[in-house]
C-alpha distance (Angstrom), angle and dihedral (degrees) to the residues before:
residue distance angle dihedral
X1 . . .
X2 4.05 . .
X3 4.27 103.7 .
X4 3.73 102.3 -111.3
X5 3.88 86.1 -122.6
X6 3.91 94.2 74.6
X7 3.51 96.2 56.9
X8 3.73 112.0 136.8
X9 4.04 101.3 -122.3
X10 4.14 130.0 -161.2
X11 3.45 108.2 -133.4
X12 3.70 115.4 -141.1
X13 3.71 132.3 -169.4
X14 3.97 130.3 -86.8
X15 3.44 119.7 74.4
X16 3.93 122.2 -155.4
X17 3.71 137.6 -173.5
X18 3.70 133.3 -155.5
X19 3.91 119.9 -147.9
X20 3.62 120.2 -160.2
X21 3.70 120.3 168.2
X22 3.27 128.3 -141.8
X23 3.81 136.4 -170.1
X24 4.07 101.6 -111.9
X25 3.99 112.0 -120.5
X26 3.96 92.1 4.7
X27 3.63 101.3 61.3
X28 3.96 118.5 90.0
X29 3.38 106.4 -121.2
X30 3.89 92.9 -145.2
X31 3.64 98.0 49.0
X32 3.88 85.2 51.9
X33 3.72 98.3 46.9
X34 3.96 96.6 39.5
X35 3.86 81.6 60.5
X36 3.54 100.7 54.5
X37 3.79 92.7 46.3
X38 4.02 85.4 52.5
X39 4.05 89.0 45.9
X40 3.73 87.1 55.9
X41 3.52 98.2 41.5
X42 3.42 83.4 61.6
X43 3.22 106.7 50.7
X44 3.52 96.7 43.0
X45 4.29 77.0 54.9
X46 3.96 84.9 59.5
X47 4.10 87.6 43.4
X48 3.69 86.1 59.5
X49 4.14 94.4 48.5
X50 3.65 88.7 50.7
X51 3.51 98.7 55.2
X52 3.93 93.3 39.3
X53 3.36 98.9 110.3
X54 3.54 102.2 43.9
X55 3.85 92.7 57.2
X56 3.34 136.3 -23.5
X57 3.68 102.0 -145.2
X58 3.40 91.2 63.5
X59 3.81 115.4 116.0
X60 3.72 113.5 -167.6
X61 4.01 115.4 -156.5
X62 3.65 141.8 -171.2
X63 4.07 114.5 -119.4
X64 3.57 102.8 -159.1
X65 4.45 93.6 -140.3
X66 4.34 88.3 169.8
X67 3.90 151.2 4.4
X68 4.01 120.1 -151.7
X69 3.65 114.5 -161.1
X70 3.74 110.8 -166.7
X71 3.99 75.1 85.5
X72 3.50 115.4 -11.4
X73 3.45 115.2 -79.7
X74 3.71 126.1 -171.1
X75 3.99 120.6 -169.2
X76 3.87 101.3 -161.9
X77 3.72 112.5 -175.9
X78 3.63 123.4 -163.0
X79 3.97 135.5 -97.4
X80 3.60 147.9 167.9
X81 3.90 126.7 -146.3
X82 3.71 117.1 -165.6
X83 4.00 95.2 31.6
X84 4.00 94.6 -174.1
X85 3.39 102.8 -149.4
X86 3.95 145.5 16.9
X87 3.90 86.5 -132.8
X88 4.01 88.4 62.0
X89 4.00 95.0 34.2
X90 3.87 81.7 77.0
X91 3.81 118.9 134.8
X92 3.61 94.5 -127.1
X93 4.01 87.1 49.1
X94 3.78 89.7 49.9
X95 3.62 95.1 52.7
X96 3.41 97.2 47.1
X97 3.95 91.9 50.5
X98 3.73 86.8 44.4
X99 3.66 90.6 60.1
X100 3.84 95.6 40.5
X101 3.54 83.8 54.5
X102 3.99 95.7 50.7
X103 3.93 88.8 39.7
X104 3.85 101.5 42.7
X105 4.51 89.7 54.5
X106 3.56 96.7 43.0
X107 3.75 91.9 50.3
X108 3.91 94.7 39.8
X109 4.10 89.8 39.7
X110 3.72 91.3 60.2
X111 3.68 87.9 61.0
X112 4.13 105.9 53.2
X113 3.48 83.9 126.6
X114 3.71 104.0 52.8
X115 3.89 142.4 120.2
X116 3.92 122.1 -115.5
X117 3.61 91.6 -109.0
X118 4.08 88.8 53.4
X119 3.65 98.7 43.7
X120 3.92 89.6 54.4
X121 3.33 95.1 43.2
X122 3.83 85.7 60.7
X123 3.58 95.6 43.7
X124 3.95 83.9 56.5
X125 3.54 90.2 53.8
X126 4.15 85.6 66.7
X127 3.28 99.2 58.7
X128 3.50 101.0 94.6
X129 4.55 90.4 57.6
X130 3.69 82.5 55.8
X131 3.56 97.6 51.9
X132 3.83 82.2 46.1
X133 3.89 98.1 78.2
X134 3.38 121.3 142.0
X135 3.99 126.9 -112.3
X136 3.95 89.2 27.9
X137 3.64 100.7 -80.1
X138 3.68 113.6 159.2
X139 3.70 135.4 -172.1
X140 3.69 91.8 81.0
X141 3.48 125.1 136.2
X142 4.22 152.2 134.3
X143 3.61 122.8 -59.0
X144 3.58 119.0 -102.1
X145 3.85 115.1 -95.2
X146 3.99 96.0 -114.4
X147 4.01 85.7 56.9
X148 3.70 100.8 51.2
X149 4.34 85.2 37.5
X150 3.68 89.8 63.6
X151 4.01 98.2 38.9
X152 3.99 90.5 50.0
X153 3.94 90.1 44.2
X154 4.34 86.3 55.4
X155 3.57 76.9 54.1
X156 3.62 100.1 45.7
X157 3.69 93.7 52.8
X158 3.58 99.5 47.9
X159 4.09 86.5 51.8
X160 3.52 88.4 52.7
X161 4.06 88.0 58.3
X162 3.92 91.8 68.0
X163 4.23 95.4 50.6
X164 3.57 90.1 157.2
X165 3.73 102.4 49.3
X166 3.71 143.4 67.1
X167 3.82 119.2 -110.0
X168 3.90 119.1 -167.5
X169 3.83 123.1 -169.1
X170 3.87 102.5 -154.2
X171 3.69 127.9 -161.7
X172 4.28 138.7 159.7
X173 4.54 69.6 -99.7
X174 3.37 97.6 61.8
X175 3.38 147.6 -98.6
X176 3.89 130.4 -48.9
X177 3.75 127.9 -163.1
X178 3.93 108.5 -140.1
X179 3.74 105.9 -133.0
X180 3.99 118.6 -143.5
X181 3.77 92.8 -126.4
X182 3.76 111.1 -147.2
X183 3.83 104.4 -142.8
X184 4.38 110.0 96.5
X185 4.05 92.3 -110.3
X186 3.97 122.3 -156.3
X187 3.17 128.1 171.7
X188 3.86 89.5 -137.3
X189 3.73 81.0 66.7
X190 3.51 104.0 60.6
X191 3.65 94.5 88.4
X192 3.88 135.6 141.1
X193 3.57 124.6 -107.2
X194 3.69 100.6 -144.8
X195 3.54 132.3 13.7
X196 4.07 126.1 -169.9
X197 3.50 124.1 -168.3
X198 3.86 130.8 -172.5
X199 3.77 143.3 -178.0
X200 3.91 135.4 -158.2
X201 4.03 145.7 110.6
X202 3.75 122.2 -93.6
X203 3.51 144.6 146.4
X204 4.00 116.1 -88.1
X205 4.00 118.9 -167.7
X206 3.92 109.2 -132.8
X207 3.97 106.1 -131.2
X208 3.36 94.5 170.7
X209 4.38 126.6 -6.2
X210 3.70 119.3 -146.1
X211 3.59 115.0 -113.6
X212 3.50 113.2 -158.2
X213 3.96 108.1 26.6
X214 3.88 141.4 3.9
X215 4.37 107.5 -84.4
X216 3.29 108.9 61.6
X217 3.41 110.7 67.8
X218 3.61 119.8 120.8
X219 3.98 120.8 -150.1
X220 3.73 126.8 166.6
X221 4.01 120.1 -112.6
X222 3.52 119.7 -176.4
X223 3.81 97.8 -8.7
X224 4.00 94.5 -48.8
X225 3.56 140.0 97.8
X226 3.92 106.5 -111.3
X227 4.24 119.9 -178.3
X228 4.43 98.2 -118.9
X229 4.11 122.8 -174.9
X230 4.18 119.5 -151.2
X231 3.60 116.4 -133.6
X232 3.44 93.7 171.5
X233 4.43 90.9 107.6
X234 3.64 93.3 -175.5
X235 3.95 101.9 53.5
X236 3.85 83.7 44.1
X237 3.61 96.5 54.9
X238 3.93 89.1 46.0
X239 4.09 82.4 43.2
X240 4.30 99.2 53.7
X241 3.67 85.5 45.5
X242 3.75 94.5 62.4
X243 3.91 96.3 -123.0
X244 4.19 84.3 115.2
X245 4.01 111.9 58.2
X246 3.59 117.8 -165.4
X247 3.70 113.0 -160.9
X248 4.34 129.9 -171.2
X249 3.69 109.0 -64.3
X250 3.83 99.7 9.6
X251 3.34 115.8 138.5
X252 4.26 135.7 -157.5
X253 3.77 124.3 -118.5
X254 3.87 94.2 -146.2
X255 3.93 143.9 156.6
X256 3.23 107.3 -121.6
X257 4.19 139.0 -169.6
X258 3.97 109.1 -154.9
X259 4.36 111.1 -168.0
X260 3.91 105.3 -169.2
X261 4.42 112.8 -172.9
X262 3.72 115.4 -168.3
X263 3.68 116.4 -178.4
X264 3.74 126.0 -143.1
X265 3.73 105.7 -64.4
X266 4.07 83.4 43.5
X267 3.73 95.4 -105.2
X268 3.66 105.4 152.2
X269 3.73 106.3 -118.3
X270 3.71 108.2 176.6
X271 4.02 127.5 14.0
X272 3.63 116.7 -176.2
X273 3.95 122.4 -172.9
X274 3.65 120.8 -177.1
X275 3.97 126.9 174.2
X276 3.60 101.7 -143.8
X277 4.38 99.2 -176.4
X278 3.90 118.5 23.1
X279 4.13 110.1 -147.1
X280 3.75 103.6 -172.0
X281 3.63 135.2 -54.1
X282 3.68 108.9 -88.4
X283 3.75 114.2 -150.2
X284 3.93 137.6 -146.9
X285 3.26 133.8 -71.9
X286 4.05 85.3 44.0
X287 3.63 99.0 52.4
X288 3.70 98.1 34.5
X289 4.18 99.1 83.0
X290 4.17 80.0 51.3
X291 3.91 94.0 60.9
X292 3.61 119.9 20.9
């Protein structure tokens, strides 16, 4: 098995730096280290919500490019393992994920502290850099609240690790003081409090298909655009090698499994849609009185 560490990665653009300082000749220099790798875990864990939606075999990493050491500094450029396809591995795709990257923490680190109804609010607010994506791809969009809850709590704890010292998050945005949140955070914690699932066949309009893999499709349900993954490998095979054609306005007969999480104020937090068994593609003017 290749070592993990030999990966070739894609560099992509957006550098950031952590600052944590440190009392000089007082500090323990485990303590202070072990917090920094946790800080980058979890920001690398926010990376990976960000970019969940555009593919999920993406694996965002930290490349550590410099250390300061009048407090320590860490320089942590961006990278992608796993970068699907050369189409994608553009430089005007890896800028633009570069800066959604940048963008999407510093917006989502100035709120460690918020509510559910806050923190989606913001993730609303980047919907328009996702729809933004170079070459016309489509099918992009925010991650879902519970994802970017539980990569901003890895975050939280490891903050709350280094009580007595300052933590910056520095960008070409600007800078944001970490806050030692008070609440006792773990991740085991972030949980749901009610989850709904459901099962059935129905007809799903195809606004836009995904092209290269099996989560980014976008159908309309119920009159709104929802993000939908296949599982159904064979129809996907037949699918990527062009012996399906989806046209404008066709639509998929499909068995489907729909998991809906709200959390306690019934916000929805997390909707997951997955058509399990494709029966045809069912095309306009027969589907159109079911979705317009």
């Amino acid at each position: 098995m290749e070592n993990s560490r030999n990966l070739t990665v894609e560099m992509v653009e957006g550098e950031v730096s952590l600052v944590i300082d440190y009392v000089a000749g007082e500090s323990e220099a485990l303590r202070v280290l072990q917090s920094a790798m946790r800080l980058i875990e979890g920001l690398d864990a926010l990376d990976h919500a960000l970019l969940s939606s555009i593919d999920t075999s993406l694996e965002p990493v930290s490349i550590l490019n410099d250390v300061q050491h009048s407090s320590l500094k860490l320089f942590l450029a961006r990278a992608l393992r796993s970068v699907p396809d050369d189409a994608i591995a553009s430089l005007d795709w890896k800028k633009w994920v570069g800066g959604l990257l940048v963008k999407g923490k510093h917006k989502l680190l100035s709120k460690l502290d918020a509510d559910d109804a806050t923190l989606q609010k913001t993730l609303n607010e980047l919907t328009q850099d996702y729809l933004a994506a170079p070459n016309n791809t489509a099918g992009y969009m925010p991650p879902t609240l519970a994802d970017t809850r539980v990569a901003l709590t890895k975050i939280n704890i490891a903050r709350a690790s280094l009580p007595n010292s300052k933590v910056l998050f520095q960008t070409e945005l600007g800078d944001i003081d970490l806050p030692v949140i008070e609440a006792t955070f773990t991740v085991e914690n972030v949980v749901t409090q009610q989850t709904y699932k459901s099962t059935g066949r129905g007809l799903f309009k195809v606004k836009s298909p995904d092209m290269l893999g099996n989560a980014q499709w976008q159908i309309i349900l119920d009159g709104k655009t929802e993000k939908a993954r296949i599982s159904h490998e064979g129809w996907l095979k037949d699918y990527h090698a062009r012996r399906i054609v989806i046209a404008p306005h066709d639509s998929l007969d499909a068995d489907f499994e729909q998991e809906i999480s709200y959390d306690e104020n019934q916000i929805v937090i997390s909707k997951v849609i997955t058509l399990t068994y494709i029966h045809s593609v069912v095309l306009p003017p027969e589907n159109m009185r079911l979705f317009d």
